[in-house]
C-alpha positions in Angstrom: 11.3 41.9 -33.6 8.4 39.1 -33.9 6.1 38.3 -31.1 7.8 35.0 -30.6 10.7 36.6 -29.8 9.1 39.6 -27.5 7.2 36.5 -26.1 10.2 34.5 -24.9 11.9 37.2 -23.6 9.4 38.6 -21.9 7.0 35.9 -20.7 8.2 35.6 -17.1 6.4 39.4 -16.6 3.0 37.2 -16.9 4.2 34.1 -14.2 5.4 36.9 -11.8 1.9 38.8 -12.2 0.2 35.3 -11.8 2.7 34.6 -8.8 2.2 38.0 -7.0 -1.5 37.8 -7.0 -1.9 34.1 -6.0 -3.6 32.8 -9.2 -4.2 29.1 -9.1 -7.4 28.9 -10.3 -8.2 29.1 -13.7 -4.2 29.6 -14.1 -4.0 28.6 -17.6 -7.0 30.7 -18.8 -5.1 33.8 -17.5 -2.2 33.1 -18.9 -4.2 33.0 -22.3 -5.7 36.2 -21.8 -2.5 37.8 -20.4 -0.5 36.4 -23.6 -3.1 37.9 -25.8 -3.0 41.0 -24.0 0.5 41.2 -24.5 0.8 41.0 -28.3 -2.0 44.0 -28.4 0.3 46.0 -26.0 3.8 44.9 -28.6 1.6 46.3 -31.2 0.9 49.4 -29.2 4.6 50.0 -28.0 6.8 52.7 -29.7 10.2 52.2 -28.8 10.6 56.4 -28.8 8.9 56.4 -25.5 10.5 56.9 -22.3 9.8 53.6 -20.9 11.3 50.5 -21.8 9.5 47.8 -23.5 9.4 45.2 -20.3 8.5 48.3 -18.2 5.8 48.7 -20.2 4.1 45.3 -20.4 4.4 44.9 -16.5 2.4 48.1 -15.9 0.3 47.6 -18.9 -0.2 43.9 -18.2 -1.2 44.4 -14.2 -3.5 47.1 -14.8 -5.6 44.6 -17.1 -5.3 42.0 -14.5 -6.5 44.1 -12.2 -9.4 44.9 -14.3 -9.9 41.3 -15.2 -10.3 40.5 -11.5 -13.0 43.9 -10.6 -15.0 42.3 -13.3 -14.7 38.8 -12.6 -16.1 40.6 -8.8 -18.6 42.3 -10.9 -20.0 39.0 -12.8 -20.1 37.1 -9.1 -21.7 40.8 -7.2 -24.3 40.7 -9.8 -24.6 36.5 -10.1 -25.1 36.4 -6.1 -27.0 39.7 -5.7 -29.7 39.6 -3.2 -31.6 41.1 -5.7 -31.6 39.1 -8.2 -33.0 36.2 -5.4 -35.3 38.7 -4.5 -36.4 39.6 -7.9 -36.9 35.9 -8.8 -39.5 35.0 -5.7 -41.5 37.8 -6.9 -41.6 36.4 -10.1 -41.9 32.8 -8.5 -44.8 34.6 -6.3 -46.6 36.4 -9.8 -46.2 33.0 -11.6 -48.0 31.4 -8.8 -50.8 34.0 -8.5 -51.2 34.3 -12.1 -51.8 30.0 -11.7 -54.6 30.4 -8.8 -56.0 33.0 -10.7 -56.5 30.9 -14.3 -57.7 28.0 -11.9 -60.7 30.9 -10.4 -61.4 31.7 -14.0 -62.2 28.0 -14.4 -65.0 28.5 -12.8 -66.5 31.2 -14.4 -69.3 30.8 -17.1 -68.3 32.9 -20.4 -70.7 35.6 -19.2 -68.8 36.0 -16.1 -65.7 35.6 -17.8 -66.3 38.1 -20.2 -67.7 40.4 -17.5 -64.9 40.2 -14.9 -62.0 41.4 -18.1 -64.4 44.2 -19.2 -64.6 45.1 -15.5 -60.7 45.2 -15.4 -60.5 46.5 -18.7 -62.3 49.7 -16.4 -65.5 50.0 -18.5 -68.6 50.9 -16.4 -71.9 48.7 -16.1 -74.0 50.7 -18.5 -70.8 50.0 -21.3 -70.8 46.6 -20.4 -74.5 46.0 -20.5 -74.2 47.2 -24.0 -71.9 45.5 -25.3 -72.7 42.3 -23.6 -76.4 43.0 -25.4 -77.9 42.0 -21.7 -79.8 44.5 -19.1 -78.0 46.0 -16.2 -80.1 44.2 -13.6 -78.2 41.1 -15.5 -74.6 43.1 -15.2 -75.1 43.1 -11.6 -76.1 39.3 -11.4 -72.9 38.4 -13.2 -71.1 40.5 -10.9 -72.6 39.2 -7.5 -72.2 35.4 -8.6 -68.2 36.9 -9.6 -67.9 37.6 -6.4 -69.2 34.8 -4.3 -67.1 32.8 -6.2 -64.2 35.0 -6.0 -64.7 35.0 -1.6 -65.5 31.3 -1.4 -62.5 30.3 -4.0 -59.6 32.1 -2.3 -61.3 31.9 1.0 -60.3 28.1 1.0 -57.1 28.6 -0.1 -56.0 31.0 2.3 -57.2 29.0 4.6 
């Protein structure tokens, strides 16, 4: 027996599922997916088993409308998830802090620049002294003058 055939005789299964659960939304896509589902399930059927052929595309056919709708919940759960909002103010928050902080390096000189990421990077003053070629007594200038301008620069702003 074609599909066309299984189709028309069997089509009302799909309206009934679509009637029982209280589709009108996105009615036609359903169908569509529930038609489609329905020739994998024809190719699936053996006649030798104990359930008849429209007994078998109801079950069949609501379990994968069922599962259509827990992901459908699953795509909306994960869409509307407080943590997903939450996620994307801290990255609204790093974005913005990672701003304020290229602004600060603005006002740096290279030698501070250079001695703030070495600094971050963990090396200790001696390292950096040498491979800044400067004197420690210059290390800890660089690093006072880092951090009046660090206090006076986000002082204002958190003002």
């Amino acid at each position: 027996m074609s599909f066309e055939q299984i189709y028309f005789q069997f089509k009302f299964i799909i309206f009934v599922l679509l009637k029982k659960y209280h589709i009108k939304y996105n009615r036609e896509e359903y169908t569509q997916l529930l038609t489609i589902k329905m020739w994998e399930l024809t190719q699936k059927y053996s006649p030798h088993q104990s359930v008849s052929l429209q007994q078998f595309l109801y079950f069949r056919l609501n379990c994968y409308l069922i599962d259509l709708f827990r992901s459908q919940k699953q795509l909306e759960i994960t869409i509307n998830s407080p943590d997903l909002k939450e996620r994307e103010n801290i990255l609204f928050d790093q974005m913005n802090h990672q701003i304020i902080y290229q602004q600060f390096l603005q006002l740096l000189t290279t030698n501070e620049k250079n001695w703030l990421n070495l600094k971050l990077l963990g090396y200790k003053q001696f390292e950096i002294a040498s491979m800044l070629n400067c004197s420690i007594s210059t290390i800890k200038n660089y690093r006072k003058k880092v951090q009046i301008k660090y206090i006076k620069y986000y002082g204002i702003n958190q003002k």
